[in-house]
Each structure stands twice: as C-alpha cells, then as structure tokens.
N, C-alpha and C positions, 0 to 999 in steps of 0.2 A: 567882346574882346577885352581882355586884360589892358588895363591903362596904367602903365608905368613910370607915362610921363609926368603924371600928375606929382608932386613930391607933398606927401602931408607931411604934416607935425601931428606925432602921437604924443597924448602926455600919461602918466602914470599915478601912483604917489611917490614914489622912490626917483624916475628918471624922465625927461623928456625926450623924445626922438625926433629931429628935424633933420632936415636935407645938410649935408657934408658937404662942405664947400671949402676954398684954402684958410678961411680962419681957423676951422682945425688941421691947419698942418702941423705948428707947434706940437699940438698933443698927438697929435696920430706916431709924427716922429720921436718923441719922446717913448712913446708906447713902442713902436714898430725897433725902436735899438733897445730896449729891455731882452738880455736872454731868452727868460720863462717866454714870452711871446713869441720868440724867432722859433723856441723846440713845439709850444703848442700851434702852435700854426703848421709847422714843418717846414718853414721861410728858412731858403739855403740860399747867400748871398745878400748882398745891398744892393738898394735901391738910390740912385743919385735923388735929390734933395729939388733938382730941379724936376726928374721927369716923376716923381712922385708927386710935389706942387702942381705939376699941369693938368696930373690925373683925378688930383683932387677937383681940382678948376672945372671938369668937365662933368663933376658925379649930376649935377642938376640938369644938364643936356640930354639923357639917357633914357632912351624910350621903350626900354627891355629891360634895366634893371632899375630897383631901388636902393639908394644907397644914403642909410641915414648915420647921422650920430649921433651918439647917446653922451645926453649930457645931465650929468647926476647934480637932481636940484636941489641938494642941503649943500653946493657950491659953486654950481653953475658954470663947472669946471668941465669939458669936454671929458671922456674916462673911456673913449671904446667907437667901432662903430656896428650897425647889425644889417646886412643886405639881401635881397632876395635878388637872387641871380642867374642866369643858363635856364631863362624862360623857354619851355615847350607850349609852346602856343597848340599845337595839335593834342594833347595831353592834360593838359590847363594843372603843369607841373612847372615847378622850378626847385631849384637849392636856398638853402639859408648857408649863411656864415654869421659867422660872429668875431668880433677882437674886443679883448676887455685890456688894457693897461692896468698896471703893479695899483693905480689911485682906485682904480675901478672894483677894485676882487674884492669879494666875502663878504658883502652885504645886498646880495641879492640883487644888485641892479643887473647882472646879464641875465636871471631866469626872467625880471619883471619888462626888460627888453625883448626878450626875446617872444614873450607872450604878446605883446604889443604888436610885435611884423607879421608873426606867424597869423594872433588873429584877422589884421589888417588884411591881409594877403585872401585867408580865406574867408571870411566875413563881406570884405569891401570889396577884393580882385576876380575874388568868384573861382579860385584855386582852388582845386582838390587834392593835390598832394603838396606838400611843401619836404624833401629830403636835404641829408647833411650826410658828413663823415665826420667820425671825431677819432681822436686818434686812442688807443687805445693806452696810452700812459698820460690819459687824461682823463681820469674816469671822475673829476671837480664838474666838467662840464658835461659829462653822459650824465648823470644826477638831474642840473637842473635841463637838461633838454626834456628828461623823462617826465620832471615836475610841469615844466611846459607844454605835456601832450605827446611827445615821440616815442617811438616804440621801434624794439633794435628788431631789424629785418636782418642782419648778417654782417660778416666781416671779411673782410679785403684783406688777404696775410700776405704778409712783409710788404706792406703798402710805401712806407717810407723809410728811408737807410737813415738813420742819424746816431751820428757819432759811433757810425761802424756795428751799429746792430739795428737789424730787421724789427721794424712797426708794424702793427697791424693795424686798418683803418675798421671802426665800427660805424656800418650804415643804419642811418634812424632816418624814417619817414612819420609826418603825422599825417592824415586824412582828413579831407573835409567832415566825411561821414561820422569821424569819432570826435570832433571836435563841439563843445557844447558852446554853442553861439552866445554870445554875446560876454566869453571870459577873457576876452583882450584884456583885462583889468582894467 
C-alpha cells in the first residue's frame, strides 16, 4: 500500500522539496494573491487568511496526500508547492498539482519539481499513473509537464469560464511503464 503519511525531503540541484507547513504561509499567500496564479490555477474567489493557515497547519497530518514545498535553493526562499493528490488506492493512481509564484518562474525549478514528486511517487509509492489537467492558456506549464514525462491523453472543453470565456482543460498522465527509473533527478 501507498504510504503517504510518510513526508520526505526531495532535493534536486535547482530546488528542494519538503513537507509545507504554516512557515510557508507567508509565501504561499503572497503567490496565491498574484493574478497570473489566481487565472493559471483557475482559483475564482479568496481564501480567508485564517482557514488557509489552518489548512496549511494540517498538510503534515495527511495520510492520502502529499503536499510538499518547493523551495529554490540559490535562496532558500519558499517559490510554490507540488502535491500528489485524490489517491485511488484500487488503481495505485492519483493527480499532481503544481503552484509556482511570480519568484518562482522561468528557471526551471517547476519542471525539476515536478520530476522529483512524479518520480518519488512512482519510484518510492509504487504508482503507476500519476494524471493532471492544465489549462489550456497555459501551454508554459504543458512544456515542462511534457519535459517531465506527461503525455496529453485529451481535453475537457470549456472546462473553466474565466473572465467570461470558455477554457479548455488539457489532461496529461505519465505511466509507471514509460517512466525510466531512477530520473527523479
């Protein structure tokens, strides 16, 4: 059985990945009220300050998801987090997410993140699918999910309404099968 409770620390050369807890509330909030984050996410509404704090307070309790942050070590600055989530234990399937904040972009720390969970997941967790949706006026991050191993199985149309026009969502899965072991980086 998949062990989710366990929380590592991945490290990379670019970022390390450790369990998200409320020290990164500061930055998560700072990221989470940036625009570009609220439209790539598809985030409609705010989150009170309190029940977002609590939610953080609880990621390390979590026996079904992982929920790390990525914190980029040319500043040891928190910049995003990456999680695997909505475990099928019958399936030995779950989702990834990702959030990168405005400090975090364009230097490769979400593909070299993202390769870190994905491998952990099926390397360590014993996962054979890991799927996403990205949205389809984000084709920054279909790039590096592709560099990471994902591959588009199809699209969800008019999956999100934002600012009054229809999104499409693009579904990527990678596979244990296609994944060459041991490229967590």
């Amino acid at each position: 059985m998949t062990d989710f409770a366990y929380k590592p620390t991945l490290t990379g050369e670019l970022v390390v990945l450790r369990v998200l807890d409320e020290q990164d509330f500061p930055a998560m909030k700072a990221a989470m009220d940036d625009p570009e984050v609220a439209r790539l996410t598809g985030s409609h509404g705010a989150i009170s300050d309190e029940k977002a704090l609590e939610w953080m307070r609880t990621r390390k309790d979590q026996p079904d998801r992982l929920d790390l942050a990525i914190v980029d070590k040319a500043t040891g600055q928190t910049v995003g987090e990456a999680v695997l989530n909505e475990y099928d234990e019958d399936n030995q399937a779950c989702n990834f997410r990702i959030l990168i904040g405005p400090s975090g972009r364009n230097r490769g720390l979400g593909t070299e993140a993202t390769k870190l969970i994905v491998g952990y997941g099926i390397e360590k967790l014993g996962l054979h699918r890991i799927s996403l949706g990205v949205y389809a006026f984000n084709p920054r991050a279909q790039r590096a999910y592709e560099k990471a191993g994902f591959v588009v199985e199809g699209r969800l149309r008019d999956d999100l309404l934002w600012e009054g026009e229809w999104v499409d969502s693009i579904v990527m899965s990678v596979l244990a099968t296609e994944w060459p072991v041991g490229s967590a980086v």
